[in-house]
C-alpha positions in Angstrom: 16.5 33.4 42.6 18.5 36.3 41.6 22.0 36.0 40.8 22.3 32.5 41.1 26.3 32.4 39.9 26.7 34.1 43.2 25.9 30.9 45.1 28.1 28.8 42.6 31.8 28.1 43.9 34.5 28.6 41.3 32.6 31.9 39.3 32.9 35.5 39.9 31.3 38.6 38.9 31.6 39.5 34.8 32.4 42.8 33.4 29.3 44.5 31.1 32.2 44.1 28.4 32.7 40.4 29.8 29.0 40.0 29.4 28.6 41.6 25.8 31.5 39.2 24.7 29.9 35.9 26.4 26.4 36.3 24.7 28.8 36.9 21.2 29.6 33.5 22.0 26.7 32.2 22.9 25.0 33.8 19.8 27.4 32.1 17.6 26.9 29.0 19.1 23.2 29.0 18.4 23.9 29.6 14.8 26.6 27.3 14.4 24.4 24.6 16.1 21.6 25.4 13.3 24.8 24.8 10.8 25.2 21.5 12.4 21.7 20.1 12.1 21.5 21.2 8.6 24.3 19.2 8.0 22.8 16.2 9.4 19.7 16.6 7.6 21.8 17.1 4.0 21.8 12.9 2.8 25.3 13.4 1.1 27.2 14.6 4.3 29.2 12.1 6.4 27.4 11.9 9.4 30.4 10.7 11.1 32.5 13.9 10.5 29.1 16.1 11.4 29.3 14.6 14.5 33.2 15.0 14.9 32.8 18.5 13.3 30.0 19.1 16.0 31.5 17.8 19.0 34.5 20.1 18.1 32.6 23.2 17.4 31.4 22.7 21.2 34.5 22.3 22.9 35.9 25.5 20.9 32.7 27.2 21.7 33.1 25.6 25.8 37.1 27.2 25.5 35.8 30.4 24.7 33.2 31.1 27.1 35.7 29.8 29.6 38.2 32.3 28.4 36.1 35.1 29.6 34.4 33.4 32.5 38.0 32.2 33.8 36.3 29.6 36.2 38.4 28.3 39.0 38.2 25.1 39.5 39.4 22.1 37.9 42.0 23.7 36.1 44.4 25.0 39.2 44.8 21.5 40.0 45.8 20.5 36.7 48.3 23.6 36.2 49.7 22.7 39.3 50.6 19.5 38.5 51.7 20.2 34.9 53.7 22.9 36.3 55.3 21.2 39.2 56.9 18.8 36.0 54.8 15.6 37.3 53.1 14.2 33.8 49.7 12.9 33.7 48.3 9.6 32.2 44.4 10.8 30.5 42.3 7.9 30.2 39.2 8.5 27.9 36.1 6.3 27.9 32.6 6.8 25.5 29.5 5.4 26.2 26.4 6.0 24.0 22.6 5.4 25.3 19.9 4.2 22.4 18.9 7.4 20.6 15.6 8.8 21.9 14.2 10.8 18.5 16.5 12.6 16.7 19.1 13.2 19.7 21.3 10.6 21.7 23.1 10.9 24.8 27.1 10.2 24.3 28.5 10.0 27.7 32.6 10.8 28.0 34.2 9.7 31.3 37.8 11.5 31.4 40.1 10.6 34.3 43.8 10.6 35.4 46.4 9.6 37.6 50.0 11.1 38.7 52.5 8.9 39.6 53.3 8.6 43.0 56.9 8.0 42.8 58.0 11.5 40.7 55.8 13.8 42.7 58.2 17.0 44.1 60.9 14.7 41.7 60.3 14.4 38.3 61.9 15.2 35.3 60.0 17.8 33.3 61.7 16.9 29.7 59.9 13.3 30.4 57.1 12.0 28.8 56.6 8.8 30.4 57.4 6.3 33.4 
């Protein structure tokens, strides 16, 4: 099917200078990812701060291509409340599945709650309830 993004909610149509600067991004990530296997391979590198390294290198990588792409959804929801002075309490959870060759499967679960009570009435200067 031709332009698929078309029938995906929350995208819109890119620019050709859009579309120059995404596959910059996308090229990068390729070679950063070959950086990140080679460090795996190397037997004096932590493998725990490959890993952190990596995982890091794909969120900055995620932030960029969403820069240009400027998706809407999730985010408006998030802005709203952030900006309506209402905090929000992130709750992170990692699960990993046995590695199948070389590559496993880390699964992140992130979810928050508002608190009913300072919706429409809270105090933006605090950080907790």
């Amino acid at each position: 099917m031709d332009n698929q993004h078309r029938e995906i909610k929350g995208y819109r149509e890119l620019s050709v200078e859009e579309i120059e600067l995404m596959n910059k991004v996308k090229t990068h990530g390729v070679a950063l990812g070959e950086l990140v296997e080679q460090l795996r391979a190397h037997p004096e590198t932590d493998k725990r701060w490959v890993s952190i390294g990596a995982t890091d290198l794909q969120t900055g990588l995620m932030a960029l291509t969403r820069s240009i792409a400027k998706p809407t959804f999730f985010i408006l929801p998030l802005l709203f409340l952030l900006l309506s002075g209402c905090g929000l309490n992130l709750h992170h959870t990692q699960a990993e599945d046995a590695p199948v060759g070389k590559y496993k499967t880390i699964h992140h679960t992130i979810t928050f709650e508002t608190h009913p009570q300072c919706v429409g009435s809270c105090n933006p200067d605090v950080k907790s309830w």
